[in-house]
N, C-alpha and C positions, 0 to 999 in steps of 0.2 A: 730352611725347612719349615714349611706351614706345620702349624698347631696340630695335632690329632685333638679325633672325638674325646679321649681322655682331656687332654691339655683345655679341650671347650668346656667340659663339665667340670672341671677342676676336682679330677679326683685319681686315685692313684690308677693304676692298668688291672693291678687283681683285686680292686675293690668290690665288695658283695653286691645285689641287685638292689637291695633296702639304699644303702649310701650311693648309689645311680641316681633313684627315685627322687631320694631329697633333695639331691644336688640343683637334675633338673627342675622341683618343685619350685627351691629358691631362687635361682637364676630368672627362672621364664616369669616369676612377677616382678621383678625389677623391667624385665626389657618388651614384657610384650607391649603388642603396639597399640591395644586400648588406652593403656596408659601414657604410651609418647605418642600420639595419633599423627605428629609432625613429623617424628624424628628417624628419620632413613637409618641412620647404626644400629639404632636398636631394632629395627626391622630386620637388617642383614646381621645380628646378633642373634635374633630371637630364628631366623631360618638356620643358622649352626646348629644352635642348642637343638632345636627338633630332630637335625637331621643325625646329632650323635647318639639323641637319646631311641631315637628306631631304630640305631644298629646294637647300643651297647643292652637297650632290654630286653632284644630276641637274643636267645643263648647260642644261635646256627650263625646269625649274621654276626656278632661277636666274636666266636669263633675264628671263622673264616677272617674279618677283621685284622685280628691280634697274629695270623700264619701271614698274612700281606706284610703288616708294621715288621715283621719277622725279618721275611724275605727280603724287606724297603732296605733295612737297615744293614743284615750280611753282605747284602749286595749291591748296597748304593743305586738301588733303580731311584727313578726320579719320583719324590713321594705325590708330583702332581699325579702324574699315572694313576694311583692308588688311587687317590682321593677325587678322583675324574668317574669311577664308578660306585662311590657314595658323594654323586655333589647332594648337596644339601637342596632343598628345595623350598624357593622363596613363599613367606606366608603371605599369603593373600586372602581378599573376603569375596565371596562368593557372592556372583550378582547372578540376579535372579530378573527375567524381563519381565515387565508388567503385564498381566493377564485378562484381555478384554473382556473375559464374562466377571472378575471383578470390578471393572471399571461401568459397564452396564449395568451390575447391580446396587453400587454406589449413587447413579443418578435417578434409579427407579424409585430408591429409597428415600432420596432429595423432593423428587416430584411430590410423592405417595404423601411426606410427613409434613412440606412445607406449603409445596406451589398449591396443591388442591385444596389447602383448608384457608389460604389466604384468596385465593379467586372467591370457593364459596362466603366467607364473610363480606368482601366487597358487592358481593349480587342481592346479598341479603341486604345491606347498609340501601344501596340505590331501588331495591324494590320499595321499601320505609319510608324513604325519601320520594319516593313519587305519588303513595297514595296520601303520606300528609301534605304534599302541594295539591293535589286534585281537593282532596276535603278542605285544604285551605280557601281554593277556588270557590269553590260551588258554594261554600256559606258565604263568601262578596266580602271578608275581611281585606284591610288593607294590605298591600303587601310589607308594609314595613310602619313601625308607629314611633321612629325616632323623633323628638320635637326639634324644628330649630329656636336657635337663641334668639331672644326676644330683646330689640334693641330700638331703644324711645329713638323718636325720632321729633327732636326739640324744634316747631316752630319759630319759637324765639330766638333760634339763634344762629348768627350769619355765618356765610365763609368763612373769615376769617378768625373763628371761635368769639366775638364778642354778642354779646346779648342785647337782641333790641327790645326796646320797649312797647313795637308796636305788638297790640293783642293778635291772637290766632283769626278772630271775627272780628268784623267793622261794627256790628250793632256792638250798641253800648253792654258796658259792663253788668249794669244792674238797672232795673225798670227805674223810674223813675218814682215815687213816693209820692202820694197823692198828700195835699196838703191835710192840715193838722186838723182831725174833727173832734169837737166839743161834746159830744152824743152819740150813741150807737147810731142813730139813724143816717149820721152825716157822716160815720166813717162806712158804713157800707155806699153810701153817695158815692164818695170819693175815690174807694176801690169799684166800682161801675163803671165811674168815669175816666180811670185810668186806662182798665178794661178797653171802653168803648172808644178809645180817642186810640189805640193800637189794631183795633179792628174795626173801622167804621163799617163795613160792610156785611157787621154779622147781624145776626136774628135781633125783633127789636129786643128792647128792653126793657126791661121792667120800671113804673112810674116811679121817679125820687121820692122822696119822703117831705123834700123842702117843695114840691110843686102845688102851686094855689089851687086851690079845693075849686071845686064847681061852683058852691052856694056858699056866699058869705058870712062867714060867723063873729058874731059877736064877744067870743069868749074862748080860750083853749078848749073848752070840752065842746063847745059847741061844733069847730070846727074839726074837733074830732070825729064828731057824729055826723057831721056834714059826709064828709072825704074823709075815710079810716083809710089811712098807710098800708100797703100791702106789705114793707117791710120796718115796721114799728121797731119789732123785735127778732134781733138776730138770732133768737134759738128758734123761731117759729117757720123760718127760712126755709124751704125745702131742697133738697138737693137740685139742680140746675140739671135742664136737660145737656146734652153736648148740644156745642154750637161750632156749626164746620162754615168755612168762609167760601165765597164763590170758587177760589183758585185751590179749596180741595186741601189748604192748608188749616191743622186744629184749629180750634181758640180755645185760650184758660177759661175754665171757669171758675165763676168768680169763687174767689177764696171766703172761707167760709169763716164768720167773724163772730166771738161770742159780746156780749151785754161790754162787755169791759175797752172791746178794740182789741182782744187777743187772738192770736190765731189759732183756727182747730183743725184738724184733720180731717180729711175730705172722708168721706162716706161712703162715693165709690171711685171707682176711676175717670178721665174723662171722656169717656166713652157711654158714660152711663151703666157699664158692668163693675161688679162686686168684686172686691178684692180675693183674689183665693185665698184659698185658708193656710197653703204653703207655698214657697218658692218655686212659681211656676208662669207662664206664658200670658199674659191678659186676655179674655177671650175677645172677640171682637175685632182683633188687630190681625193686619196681615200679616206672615213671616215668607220675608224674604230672601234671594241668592239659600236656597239649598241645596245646591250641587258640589260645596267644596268640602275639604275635610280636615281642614281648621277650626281650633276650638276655643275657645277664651272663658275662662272661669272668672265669675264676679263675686270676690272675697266678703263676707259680710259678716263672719264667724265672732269677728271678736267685736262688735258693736250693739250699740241695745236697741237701734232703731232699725223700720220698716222702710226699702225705697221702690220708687216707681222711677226705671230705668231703660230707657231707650239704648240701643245698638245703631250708630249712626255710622254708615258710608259712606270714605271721603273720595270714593275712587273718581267720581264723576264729576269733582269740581264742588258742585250743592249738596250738600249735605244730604241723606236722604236714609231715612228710618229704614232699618232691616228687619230689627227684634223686639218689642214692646214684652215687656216683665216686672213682675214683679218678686221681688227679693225680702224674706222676711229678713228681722234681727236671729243674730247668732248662726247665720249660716248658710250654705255654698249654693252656688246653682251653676251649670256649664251651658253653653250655647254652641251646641255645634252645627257641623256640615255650614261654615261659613268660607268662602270662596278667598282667595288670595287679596291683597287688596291694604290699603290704610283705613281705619277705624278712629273711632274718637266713642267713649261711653258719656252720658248725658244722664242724671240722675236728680231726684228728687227726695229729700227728707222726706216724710210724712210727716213727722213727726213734729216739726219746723217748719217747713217750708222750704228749707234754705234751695237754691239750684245748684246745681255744681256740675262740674265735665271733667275726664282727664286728659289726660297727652292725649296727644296723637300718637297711634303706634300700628304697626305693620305685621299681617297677614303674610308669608309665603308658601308656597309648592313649586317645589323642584323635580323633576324627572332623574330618579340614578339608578344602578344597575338591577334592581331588586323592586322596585316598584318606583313608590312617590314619598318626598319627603314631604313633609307639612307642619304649621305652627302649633305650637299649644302652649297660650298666654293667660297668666293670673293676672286679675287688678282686685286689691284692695278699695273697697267704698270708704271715703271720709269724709268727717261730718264738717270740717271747715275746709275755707281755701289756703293750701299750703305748694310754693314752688318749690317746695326740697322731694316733694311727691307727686309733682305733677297734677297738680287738684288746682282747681281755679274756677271763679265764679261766675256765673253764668244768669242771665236775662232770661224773661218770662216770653219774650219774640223767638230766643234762638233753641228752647227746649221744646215750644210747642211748635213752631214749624215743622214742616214733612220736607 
């Protein structure tokens, strides 16, 4: 005999409607199917209970009900029969089709909040972007101002990493010294004639001071009075015109010597023009290769002396003057729009005299996706020759040639 709706709700047949309610209250949260969302029994448990408690809490279906169980039982009918017109009815959740004017208005609201405020910021970004490439254009700035690295490029030294001894240049290291004078007047000889035996070809020159007089004198003053020295005395000396040689290469002029045989500082350049008053170009001098967009700073910041410095190109074999400058003490000067290429600086103390050069070192320009790459090289000036810096000393033939 299957269970009646009593026997499902587990409560007596003339129980009140209050003790129906609770019954079902309790049962149906044990088994409804939120809470076993897997579990099939309690599914076909939880369609019982429902379907006892719709017959026992209407008081007509109840009724009628309780005159069935009546009849089921006086009369042994089969109690499926009965229970065939209250089957129970399985709980199910109600599915609901998707509604295309919600699914249209879900994408409207995608477009509206997302798509259209990210296109407009991208058309904004590339419109920015195009008038600061035109403004970049039209002002001639470069396209890109990364520097390459700057990497000496040691003459002295072979294939196979050892170091040779032969110099960068075949002319001698240092002029040669004019012999030893007893007198101002014999050491400016001496330096004339060191001068004149490196240039025989330059403008004449000025009479020695040892050269015999016209009229013969009887006496030092005599022959003073006779033939007076045009260079007696070395502060009386006038600065020297320039003296350029047939082949268009400089010549020193003569070094300027006080009473004692010490040396002084030249007065102007060899050119015949004045020293500027700051860290700038010599006039007089051509500047050349200004097409490139390589730059080489000439350090002088932290020294107390003045130099006269050439920029010399080694691209063509001979050596061959670019940039003529001059560089005060304690500070910078840059030399731009210089072309790709190997360089070498060539400098002069003023203050000394001393010559000196540095390495050798190298200029590039590269073409890459964004413009041109190009160099930008500092060199430190110093005052003596040192190979742990690339500084070495240099001849009064190989500073003044062109």
């Amino acid at each position: 005999m299957h269970p009646t709706h009593y026997d499902s709700l587990k409560i007596a047949r003339d129980a009140p409607i209050e003790v129906i309610r609770a019954a079902y209250r309790a049962l149906s949260q044990k088994s409804h199917p939120d809470r076993n969302p897997d579990d099939l029994d309690a599914a076909e448990n939880m369609a019982r209970l429902n379907a006892a408690y719709e017959v026992l809490a209407d008081p007509q279906k109840r009724a009628e009900y309780d005159a069935s169980l009546r009849i089921a039982e006086s009369a042994s009918i089969d109690e499926r029969e009965i229970e065939s017109a209250y089957a129970p009815r399985r709980w199910t959740r109600e599915f609901r089709a998707p509604d295309p004017a919600d699914e249209a208005r879900k994408v409207h609201t995608f477009v509206r909040r997302t798509v259209i405020p990210l296109c407009t910021i991208a058309v904004l970004v590339a419109v920015v972007w195009y008038i600061g490439t035109e403004l970049h254009r039209q002002k001639g700035v470069p396209e890109i101002t990364a520097a390459a690295p700057y990497e000496f490029q040691d003459p002295t030294l072979r294939p196979d990493g050892t170091r040779s001894r032969t110099r960068h240049s075949d002319a001698p290291a240092r002029a040669e010294a004019p012999p030893a004078a007893t007198t101002p007047a014999a050491a400016i000889d001496g330096a004339l004639s060191a001068q004149d035996q490196a240039f025989p070809e330059s403008n004449d020159a000025l009479p020695s001071a040892t050269d015999k007089p016209a009229a013969k004198a009887t006496s030092p003053s005599a022959a003073t009075k006779a033939a007076p020295s045009k260079r007696a005395d070395a502060v009386n000396v006038r600065p020297p015109k320039p003296r350029v040689k047939a082949n268009g290469r400089e010549a020193p002029a003569p070094a300027t010597v006080a009473k004692n045989g010490l040396y002084l500082r030249p007065a102007t350049a060899p050119n015949g023009e004045g020293w500027p008053s700051t860290s700038d170009y010599i006039s007089g001098y051509e500047q050349l290769d200004m097409d490139g967009l390589s730059q080489v700073t000439i350090d002088n910041s932290k020294n107390d002396f003045d130099a006269f410095v050439k920029v010399m190109s080694l691209a063509e074999g001979e050596p061959r003057v670019v940039r003529t400058l001059y560089v005060s003490a304690s500070d910078r000067f840059a030399v731009k729009e210089l072309p790709s290429g190997t360089y070498e600086l060539r400098y002069e103390l003023l203050d000394s005299g001393v010559l000196l050069r540095s390495g050798v070192f190298a200029l590039e320009e590269s073409a890459i996706a964004n413009g041109t790459r190009y160099s930008m090289v500092t060199l430190t000036l110093q005052r003596t020759p040192d190979d742990s810096v690339n500084t070495y000393a240099l001849s009064e033939r190989e500073f003044f040639r062109r």
